[in-house]
C-alpha positions in Angstrom: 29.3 -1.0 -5.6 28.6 -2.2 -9.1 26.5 -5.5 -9.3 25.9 -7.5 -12.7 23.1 -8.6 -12.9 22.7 -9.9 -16.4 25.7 -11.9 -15.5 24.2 -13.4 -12.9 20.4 -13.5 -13.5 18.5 -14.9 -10.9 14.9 -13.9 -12.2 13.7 -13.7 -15.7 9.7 -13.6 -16.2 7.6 -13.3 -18.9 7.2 -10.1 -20.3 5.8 -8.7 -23.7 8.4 -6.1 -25.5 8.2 -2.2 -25.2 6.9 0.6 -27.1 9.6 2.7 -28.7 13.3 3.2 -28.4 13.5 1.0 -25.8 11.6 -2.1 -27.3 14.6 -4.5 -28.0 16.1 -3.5 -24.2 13.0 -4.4 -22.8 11.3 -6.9 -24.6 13.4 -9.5 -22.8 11.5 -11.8 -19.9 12.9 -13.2 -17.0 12.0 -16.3 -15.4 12.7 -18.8 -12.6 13.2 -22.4 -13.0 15.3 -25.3 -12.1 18.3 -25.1 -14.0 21.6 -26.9 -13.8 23.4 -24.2 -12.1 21.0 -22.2 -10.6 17.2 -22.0 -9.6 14.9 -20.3 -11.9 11.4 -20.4 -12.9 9.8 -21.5 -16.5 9.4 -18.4 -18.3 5.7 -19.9 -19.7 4.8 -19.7 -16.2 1.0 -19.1 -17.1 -1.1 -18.7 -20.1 -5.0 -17.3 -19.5 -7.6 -16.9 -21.7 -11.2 -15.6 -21.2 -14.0 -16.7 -22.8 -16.2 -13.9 -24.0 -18.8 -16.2 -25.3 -20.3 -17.1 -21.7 -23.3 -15.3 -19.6 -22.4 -17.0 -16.8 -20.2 -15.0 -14.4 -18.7 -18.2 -12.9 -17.6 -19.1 -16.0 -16.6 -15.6 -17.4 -14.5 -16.0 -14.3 -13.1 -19.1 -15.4 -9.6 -18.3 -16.5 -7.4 -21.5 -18.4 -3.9 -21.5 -17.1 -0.9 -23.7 -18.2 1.7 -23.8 -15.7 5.1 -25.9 -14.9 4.2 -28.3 -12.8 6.7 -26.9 -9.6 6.7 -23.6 -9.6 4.6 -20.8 -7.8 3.2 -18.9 -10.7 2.1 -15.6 -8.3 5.7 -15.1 -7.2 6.6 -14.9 -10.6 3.5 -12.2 -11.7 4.6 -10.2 -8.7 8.4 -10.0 -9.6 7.4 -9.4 -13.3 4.7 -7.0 -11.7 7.8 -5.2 -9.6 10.1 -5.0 -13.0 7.7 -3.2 -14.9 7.0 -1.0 -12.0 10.7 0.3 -11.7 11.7 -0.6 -15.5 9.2 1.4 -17.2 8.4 3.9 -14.3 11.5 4.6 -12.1 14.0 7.1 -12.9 17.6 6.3 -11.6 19.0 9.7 -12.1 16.3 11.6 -10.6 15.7 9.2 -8.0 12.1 8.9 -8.4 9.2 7.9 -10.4 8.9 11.5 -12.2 5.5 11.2 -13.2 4.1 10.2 -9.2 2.3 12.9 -7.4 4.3 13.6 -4.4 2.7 11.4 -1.8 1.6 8.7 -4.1 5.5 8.4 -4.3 5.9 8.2 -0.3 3.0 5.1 -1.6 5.3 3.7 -4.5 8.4 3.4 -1.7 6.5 1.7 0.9 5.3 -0.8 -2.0 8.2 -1.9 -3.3 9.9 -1.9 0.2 7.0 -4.5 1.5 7.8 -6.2 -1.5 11.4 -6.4 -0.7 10.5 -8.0 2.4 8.7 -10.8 0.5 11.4 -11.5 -1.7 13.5 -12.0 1.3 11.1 -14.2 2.9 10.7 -16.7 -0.4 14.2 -16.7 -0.1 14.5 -17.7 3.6 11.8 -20.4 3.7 11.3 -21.4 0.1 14.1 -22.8 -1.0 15.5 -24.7 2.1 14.8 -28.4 2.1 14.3 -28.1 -2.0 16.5 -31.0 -3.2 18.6 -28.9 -5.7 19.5 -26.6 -2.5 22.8 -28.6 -1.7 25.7 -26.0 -0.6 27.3 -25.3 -4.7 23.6 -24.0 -5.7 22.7 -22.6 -2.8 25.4 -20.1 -3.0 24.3 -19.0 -6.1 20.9 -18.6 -5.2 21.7 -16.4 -2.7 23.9 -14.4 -4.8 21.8 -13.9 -7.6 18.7 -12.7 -4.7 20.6 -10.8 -3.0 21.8 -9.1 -6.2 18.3 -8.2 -7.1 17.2 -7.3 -3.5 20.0 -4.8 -4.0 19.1 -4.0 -7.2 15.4 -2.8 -5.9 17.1 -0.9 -2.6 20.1 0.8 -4.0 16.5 2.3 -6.2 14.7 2.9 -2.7 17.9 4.6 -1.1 18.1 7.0 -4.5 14.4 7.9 -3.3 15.3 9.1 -0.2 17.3 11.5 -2.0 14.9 11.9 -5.1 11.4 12.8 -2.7 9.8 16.0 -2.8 10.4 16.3 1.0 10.6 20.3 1.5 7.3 20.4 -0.5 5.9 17.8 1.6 6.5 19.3 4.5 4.2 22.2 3.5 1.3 20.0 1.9 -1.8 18.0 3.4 -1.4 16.3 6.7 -2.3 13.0 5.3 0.1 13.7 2.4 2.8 14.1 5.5 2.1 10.8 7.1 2.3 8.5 4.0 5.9 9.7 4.1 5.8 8.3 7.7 4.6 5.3 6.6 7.1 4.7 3.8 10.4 5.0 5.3 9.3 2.7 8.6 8.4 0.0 5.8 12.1 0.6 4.6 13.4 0.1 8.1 11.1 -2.9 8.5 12.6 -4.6 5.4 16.1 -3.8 6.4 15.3 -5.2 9.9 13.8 -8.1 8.0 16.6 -9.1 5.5 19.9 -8.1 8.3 18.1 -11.5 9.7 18.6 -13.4 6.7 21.7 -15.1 6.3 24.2 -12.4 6.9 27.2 -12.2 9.4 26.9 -10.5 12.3 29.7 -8.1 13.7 30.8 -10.9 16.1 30.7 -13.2 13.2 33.2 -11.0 11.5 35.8 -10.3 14.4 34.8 -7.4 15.6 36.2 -5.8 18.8 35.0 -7.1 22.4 32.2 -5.7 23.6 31.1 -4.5 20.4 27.1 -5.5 20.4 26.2 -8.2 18.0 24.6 -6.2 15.0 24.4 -7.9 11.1 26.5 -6.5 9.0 24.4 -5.8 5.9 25.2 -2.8 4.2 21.8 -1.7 4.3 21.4 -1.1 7.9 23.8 2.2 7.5 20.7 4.2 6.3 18.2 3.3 9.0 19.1 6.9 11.1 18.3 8.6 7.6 15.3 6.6 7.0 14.2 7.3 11.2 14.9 10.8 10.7 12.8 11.5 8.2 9.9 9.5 9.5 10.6 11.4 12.8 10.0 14.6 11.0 7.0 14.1 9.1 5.6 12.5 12.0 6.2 15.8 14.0 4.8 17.8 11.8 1.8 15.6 10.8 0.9 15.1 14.6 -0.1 19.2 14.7 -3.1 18.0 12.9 -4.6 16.8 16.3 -7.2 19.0 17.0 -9.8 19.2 20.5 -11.3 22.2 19.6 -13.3 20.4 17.1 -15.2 17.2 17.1 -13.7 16.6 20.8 -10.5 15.6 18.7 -9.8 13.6 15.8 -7.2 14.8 13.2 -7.8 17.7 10.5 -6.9 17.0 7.1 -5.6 20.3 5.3 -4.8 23.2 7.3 -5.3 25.4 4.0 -9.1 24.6 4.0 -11.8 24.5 6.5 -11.7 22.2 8.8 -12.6 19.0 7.5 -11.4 15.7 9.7 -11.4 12.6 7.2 -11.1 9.1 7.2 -8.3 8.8 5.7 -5.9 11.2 7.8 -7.1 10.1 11.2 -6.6 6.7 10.1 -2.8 7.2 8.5 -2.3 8.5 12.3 -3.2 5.7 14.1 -1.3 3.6 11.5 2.0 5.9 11.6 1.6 6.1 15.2 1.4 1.9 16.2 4.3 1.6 13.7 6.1 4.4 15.0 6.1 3.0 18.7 6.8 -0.9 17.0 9.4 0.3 14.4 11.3 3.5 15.0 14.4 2.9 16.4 15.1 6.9 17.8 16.9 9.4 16.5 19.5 11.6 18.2 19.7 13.6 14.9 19.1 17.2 15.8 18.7 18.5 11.7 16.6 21.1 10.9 17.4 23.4 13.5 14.7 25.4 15.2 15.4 29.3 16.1 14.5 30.0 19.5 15.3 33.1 20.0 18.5 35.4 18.7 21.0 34.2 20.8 20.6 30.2 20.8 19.9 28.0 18.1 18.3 24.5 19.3 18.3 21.1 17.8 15.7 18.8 17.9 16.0 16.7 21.1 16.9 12.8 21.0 13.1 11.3 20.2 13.6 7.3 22.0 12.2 3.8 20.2 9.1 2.6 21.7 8.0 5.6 23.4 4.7 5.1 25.1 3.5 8.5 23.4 3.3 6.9 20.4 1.3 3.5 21.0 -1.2 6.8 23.6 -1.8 8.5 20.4 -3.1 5.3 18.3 -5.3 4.4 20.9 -6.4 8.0 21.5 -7.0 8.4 17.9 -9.0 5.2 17.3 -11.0 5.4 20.5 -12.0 9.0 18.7 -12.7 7.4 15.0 -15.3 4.5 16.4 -17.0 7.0 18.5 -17.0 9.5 15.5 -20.1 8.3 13.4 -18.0 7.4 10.1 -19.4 4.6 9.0 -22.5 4.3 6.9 -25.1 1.5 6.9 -22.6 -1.2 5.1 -20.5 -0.6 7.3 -17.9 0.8 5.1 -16.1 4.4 6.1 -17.6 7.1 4.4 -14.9 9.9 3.8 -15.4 12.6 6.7 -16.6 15.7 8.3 -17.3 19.4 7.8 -18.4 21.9 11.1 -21.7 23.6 10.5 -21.1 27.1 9.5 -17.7 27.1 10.7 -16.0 30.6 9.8 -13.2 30.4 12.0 -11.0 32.3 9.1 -13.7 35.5 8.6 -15.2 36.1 11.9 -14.2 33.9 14.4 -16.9 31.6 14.8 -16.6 28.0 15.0 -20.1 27.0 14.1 -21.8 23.8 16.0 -18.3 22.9 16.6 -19.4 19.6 16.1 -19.0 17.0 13.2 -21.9 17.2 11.9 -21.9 17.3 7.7 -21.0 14.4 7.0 -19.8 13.8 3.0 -21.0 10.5 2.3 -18.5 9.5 -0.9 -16.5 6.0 -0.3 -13.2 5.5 -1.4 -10.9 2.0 -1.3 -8.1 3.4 0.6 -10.6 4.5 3.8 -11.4 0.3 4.0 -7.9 -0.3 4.2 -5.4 2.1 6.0 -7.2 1.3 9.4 -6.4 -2.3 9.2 -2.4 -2.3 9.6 -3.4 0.4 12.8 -6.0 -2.5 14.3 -3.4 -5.4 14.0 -0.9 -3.1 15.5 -2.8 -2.3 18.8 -3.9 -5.9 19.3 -0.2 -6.6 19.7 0.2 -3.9 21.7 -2.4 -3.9 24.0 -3.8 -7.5 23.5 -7.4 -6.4 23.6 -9.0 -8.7 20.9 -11.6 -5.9 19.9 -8.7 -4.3 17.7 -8.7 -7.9 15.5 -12.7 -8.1 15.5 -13.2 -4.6 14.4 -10.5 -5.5 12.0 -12.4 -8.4 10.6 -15.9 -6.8 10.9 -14.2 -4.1 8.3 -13.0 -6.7 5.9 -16.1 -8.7 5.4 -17.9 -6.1 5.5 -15.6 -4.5 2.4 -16.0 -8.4 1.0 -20.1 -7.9 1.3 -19.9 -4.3 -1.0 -18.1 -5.8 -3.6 -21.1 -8.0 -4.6 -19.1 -10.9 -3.8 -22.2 -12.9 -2.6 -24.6 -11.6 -5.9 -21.5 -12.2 -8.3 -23.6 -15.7 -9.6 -26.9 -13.7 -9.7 -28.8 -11.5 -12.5 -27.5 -8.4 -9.8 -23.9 -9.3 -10.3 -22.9 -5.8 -12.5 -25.3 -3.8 -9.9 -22.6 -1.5 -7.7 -23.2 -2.9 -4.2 -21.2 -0.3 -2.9 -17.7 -0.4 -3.2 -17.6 -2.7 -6.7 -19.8 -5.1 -8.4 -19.4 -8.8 -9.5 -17.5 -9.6 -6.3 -14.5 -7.3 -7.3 -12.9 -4.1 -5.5 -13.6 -1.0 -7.9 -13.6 3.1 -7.0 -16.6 4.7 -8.3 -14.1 6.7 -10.8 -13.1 3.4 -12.3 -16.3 2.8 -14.8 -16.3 6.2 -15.7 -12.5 6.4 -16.8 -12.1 9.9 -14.2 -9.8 8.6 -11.9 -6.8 10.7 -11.3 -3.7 9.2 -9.6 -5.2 10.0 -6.7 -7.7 7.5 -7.3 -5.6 4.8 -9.1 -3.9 4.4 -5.7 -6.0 3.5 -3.5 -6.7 -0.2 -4.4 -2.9 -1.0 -3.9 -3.3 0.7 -0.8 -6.3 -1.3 0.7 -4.4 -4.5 -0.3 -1.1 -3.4 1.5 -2.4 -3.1 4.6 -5.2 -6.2 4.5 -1.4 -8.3 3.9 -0.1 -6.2 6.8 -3.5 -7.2 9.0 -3.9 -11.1 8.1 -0.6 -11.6 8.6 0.0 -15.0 11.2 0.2 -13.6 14.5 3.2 -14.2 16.8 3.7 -16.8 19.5 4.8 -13.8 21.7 3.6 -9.9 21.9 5.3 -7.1 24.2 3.0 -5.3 26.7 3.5 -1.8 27.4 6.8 -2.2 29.6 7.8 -4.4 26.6 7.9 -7.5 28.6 6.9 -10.8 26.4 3.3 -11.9 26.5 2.5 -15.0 25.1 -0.6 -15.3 22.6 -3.0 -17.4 23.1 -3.4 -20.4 20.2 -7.4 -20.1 20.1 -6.7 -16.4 19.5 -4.4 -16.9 16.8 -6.0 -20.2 15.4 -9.3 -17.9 14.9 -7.4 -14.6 13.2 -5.9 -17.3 10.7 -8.9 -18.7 10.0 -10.8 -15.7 9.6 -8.0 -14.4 7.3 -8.0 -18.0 5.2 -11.5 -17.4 4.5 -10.5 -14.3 2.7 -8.5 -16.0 0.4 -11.0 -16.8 -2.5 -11.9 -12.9 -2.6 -8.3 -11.9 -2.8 -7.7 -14.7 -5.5 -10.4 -13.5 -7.5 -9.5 -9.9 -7.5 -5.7 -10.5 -8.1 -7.2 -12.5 -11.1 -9.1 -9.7 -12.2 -6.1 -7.4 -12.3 -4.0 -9.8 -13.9 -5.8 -9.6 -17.5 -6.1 -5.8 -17.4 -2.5 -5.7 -18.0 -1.8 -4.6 -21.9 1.2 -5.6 -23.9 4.0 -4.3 -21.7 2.9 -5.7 -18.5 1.1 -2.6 -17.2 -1.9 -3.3 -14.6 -5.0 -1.0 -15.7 -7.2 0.8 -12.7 -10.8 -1.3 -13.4 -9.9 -4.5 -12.4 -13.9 -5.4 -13.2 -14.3 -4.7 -16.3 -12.7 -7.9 -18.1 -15.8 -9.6 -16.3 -17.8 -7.5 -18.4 -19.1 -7.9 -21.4 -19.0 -3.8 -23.2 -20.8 -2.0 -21.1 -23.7 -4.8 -21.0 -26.5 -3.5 -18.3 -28.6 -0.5 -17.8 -26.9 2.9 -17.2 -27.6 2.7 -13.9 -25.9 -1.2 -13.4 -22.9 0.4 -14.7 -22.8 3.4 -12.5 -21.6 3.6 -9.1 -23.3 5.6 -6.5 -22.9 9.3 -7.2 -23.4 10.3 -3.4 -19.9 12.1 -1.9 -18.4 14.4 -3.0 -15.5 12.6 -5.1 -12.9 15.6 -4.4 -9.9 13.5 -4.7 -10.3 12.6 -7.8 -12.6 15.6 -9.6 -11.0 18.3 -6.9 -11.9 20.2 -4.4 -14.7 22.3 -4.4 -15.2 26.3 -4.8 -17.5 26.7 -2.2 -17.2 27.9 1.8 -18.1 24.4 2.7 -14.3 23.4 1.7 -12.7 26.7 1.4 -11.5 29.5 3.7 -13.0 32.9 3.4 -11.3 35.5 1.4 -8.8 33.1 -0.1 -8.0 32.1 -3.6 -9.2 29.1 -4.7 -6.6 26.2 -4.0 -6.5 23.6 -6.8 -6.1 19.9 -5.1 -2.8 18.6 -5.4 -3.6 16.6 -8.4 -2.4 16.6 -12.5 -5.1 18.3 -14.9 -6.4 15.3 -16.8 -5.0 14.0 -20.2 -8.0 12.8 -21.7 -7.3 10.1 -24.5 -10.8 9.1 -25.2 -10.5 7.9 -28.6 -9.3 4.1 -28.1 -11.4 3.4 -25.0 -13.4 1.1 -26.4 -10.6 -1.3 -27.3 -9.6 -1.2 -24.1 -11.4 0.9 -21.1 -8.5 0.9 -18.7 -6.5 3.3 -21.6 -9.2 6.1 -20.7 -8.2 9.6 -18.7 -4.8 8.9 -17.4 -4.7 6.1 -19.1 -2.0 3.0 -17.4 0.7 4.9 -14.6 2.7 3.6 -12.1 -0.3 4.1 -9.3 -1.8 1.4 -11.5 1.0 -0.6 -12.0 1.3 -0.4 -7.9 -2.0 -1.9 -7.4 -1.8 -5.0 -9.3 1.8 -5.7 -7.4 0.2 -5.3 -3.9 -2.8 -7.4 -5.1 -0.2 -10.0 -6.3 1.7 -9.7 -3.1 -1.6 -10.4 -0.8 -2.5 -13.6 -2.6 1.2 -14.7 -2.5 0.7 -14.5 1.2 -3.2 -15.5 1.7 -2.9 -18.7 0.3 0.4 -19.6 2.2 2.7 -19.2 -1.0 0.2 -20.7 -2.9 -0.7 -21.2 -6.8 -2.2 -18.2 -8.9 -5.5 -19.7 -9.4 -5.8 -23.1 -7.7 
């Protein structure tokens, strides 16, 4: 299906012109604003400047916007934010971002999948009861979003084809259930958008007795989409281990056993969503060899299978008993057996988790969140929501946010500094794409979390429950309270972007004056081992005995040093579509904190 889209443009946004041969393609900006014949945006949708003249960190804060007087300047970032991510980044032929490590490319899907699903929301309620939306221009604004919602999925279906999924299926276990993750936010949107304004069958004549299903094209790649989820869930779920810890999941069966944060919390996550949003699977690919004379497909795996929603609670009820938290509050990143040997001689050591690495990463704040919200509405115990909340103020507390008006403010208070989210790699410039992820990631799921909860939940026997209003009055509140943080931070990430409209990985250091502080201010805590981003290390505590020593899945670093002082963000790695992925789900959580609201006010 061929769609023209320059023909029929319905979003142009601001955006500075390329590098290179393709500078005149690219320099062009697309906006939104109220036209004669269609709905678009002004193009000068915002203008910012900082002043570098100010001590104060209120007022270094203080950006100056211009903005048209009716439109929502943060939808327009995050669709300028999406078009640099798949213009400058995406690959069309290879079906890919080619420069992704595999699983932050399972990451890049489920990001510009969620961000389908706003699009297709701002669509649905934004621009009903406007009073250019008579039946003539309302047709064309449909058209022209639905021709770039199929723009940004015909480039999601090419990544089904374009993932590394045989290596995949041989890597990490938390590498595994990212994959999980991204194609059940594909069916999600696809679920989403078949609601919005399209025929169903019955609409369309089809046969009697036909059941009532929309007739969006998308919805024919849902059983590839389950499939694959199916798979990876499989295999990821073999990283449940009792032998160990009394449970909890291990995170790389090539190493010694080591059961993180971030694994056990991807399986609580993939499991809730697997028991909300797989819809089975009856396909029987790849088969399995029992033995010489049969060869046995995979059984037919149902939707909502109980199994699921046993293994998220299973697996949280073994993470808040598991000591993983230090005294912030925050999660530390996991735990190594004492003198466990289990590949030389045998022995499992204390068998017990009981070396704890204390290094704190973004990602282990956030992943959990998305799992909470998905067992309260499963089980309807409020604990999932408080423990929920508890983590996000608590994440709030360690970014300084509360010191970011006093002489501490550029003092790391444990997971950033002057009120804003920041890795410890971030001042340093050592990040690899590892680490340049992990933001985005914590914002993803807080949008997932905060999220208004429904009038109505199933139980268990998926029968409706109604929720309570006090229950759902309080989560709103709670999550409204948020919203200054998560303006503050989308702000910060705004200005890192450089002349092409890339987002940088230290979203703090526009607040910053060069470097200003003592070495220690500018230093984040160096306890943890920080193996995502530096490797893993060559020592028994991490490796098997008698094996080679496994590099991390991870690119060497491309060090360009020489311009960092221009601009810090161009350091290491430098700007990559990890980056760029972070400052679209940052964008996409304050579009939907502050109830569509404006960028800065």
């Amino acid at each position: 299906m061929h769609f023209s889209y320059l023909s029929i443009i319905c979003i142009v946004l601001v955006r500075s012109s390329w590098a290179g041969q393709n500078q005149d393609a690219e320099s062009r900006r697309r906006h939104l604003s109220k036209g004669s014949d269609q709905t678009v945006f002004n193009n000068e949708f915002l203008k910012l400047s900082l002043d570098p003249s100010s001590d104060d960190a209120a007022s270094q804060a203080d950006f100056v916007f211009q903005k048209s007087s009716d439109t929502p300047p943060t939808f327009s970032a995050l669709l300028d934010a999406i078009e640099v991510m798949q213009e400058h980044f995406f690959e069309v032929w290879q079906g890919t971002w080619p420069r992704a490590i595999d699983w932050t490319a399972a990451v890049m899907g489920t990001h510009i999948s969620a961000t389908l699903s706003s699009i297709s929301d701002f669509k649905a309620d934004h621009f009903k009861g406007m009073d250019y939306y008579d039946n003539s221009k309302r047709s064309v604004a449909r058209r022209n979003r639905e021709n770039l919602i199929n723009k940004y999925f015909t480039q999601i279906t090419s990544f089904y084809f374009g993932e590394n999924a045989f290596s995949l299926r041989t890597q990490a276990f938390d590498d595994m259930l990212w994959v999980v993750l991204g194609w059940l936010e594909s069916i999600k949107f696809i679920n989403l958008h078949s609601q919005r304004g399209h025929k169903t069958t019955k609409d369309v004549g089809a046969l009697k007795g036909h059941p009532k299903t929309s007739n969006w094209y998308g919805r024919q790649f849902i059983p590839q989409f389950a499939h694959r989820a199916r798979l990876f869930y499989d295999l990821a779920s073999k990283g449940w281990d009792t032998s160990l810890c009394g449970g909890g999941m291990i995170w790389n069966p090539y190493l010694t056993p080591y059961k993180n944060a971030i694994t056990n919390q991807l399986f609580i996550a993939a499991s809730i969503s697997m028991y909300f949003n797989f819809p089975g699977d009856d396909n029987s690919s790849p088969f399995i060899n029992q033995n010489v004379e049969q060869v046995h497909g995979l059984p037919p795996a149902k939707a909502h299978d109980p199994k699921y929603l046993d293994a998220a609670i299973e697996g949280y009820k073994w993470l808040s008993a598991s000591n993983m938290t230090n005294e912030q509050g925050l999660y530390v990143d996991g735990f190594h057996i004492q003198g466990w040997r289990g590949g030389e001689d045998g022995s499992p050591g204390s068998g017990n988790c009981d070396v704890r690495d204390e290094m704190v990463y973004t990602y282990n704040q956030g992943v959990l969140l998305s799992g909470l919200r998905g067992l309260w509405r499963a089980t309807g115990s409020i604990r999932y929501l408080e423990d929920g909340h508890a983590l996000i103020r608590n994440v709030i507390t360690a970014t300084g946010w509360h010191q970011r008006h006093t002489e501490e403010r550029w003092k790391w208070a444990g997971i950033g500094r002057n009120g804003v989210l920041e890795e410890a790699c971030d001042s340093s410039g050592t990040c690899s794409q590892n680490g340049h992820t992990f933001k985005g990631i914590f914002f993803h799921h807080l949008n997932i979390f905060c999220a208004p909860l429904p009038r109505k939940r199933f139980d268990r026997n998926r029968q409706t429950v109604p929720v309570e209003d006090d229950i759902a009055r309080l989560h709103r509140k709670s999550c409204e309270s948020y919203s200054a943080w998560i303006r503050y931070n989308a702000r910060a990430a705004y200005v890192t972007r450089d002349s092409n409209g890339i987002f940088g990985t230290w979203w703090g250091i526009p607040f910053q004056k060069a470097f200003e502080g003592t070495a220690e201010d500018r230093t984040s805590s160096g306890q943890g081992t920080d193996y995502r981003n530096h490797g893993v290390p060559k020592n028994d505590l991490w490796r098997l005995p008698n094996d080679p020593a496994l590099q991390a899945h991870t690119r060497e670093v491309d060090e360009q040093m020489e311009n960092w002082r221009s601009d810090p963000n161009d350091r290491g790695r430098g700007r990559t579509v990890e980056t760029q992925s972070g400052g679209l789900a940052v964008l996409r959580a304050l579009w939907h904190s502050v109830d569509r609201g404006d960028f800065l006010t």
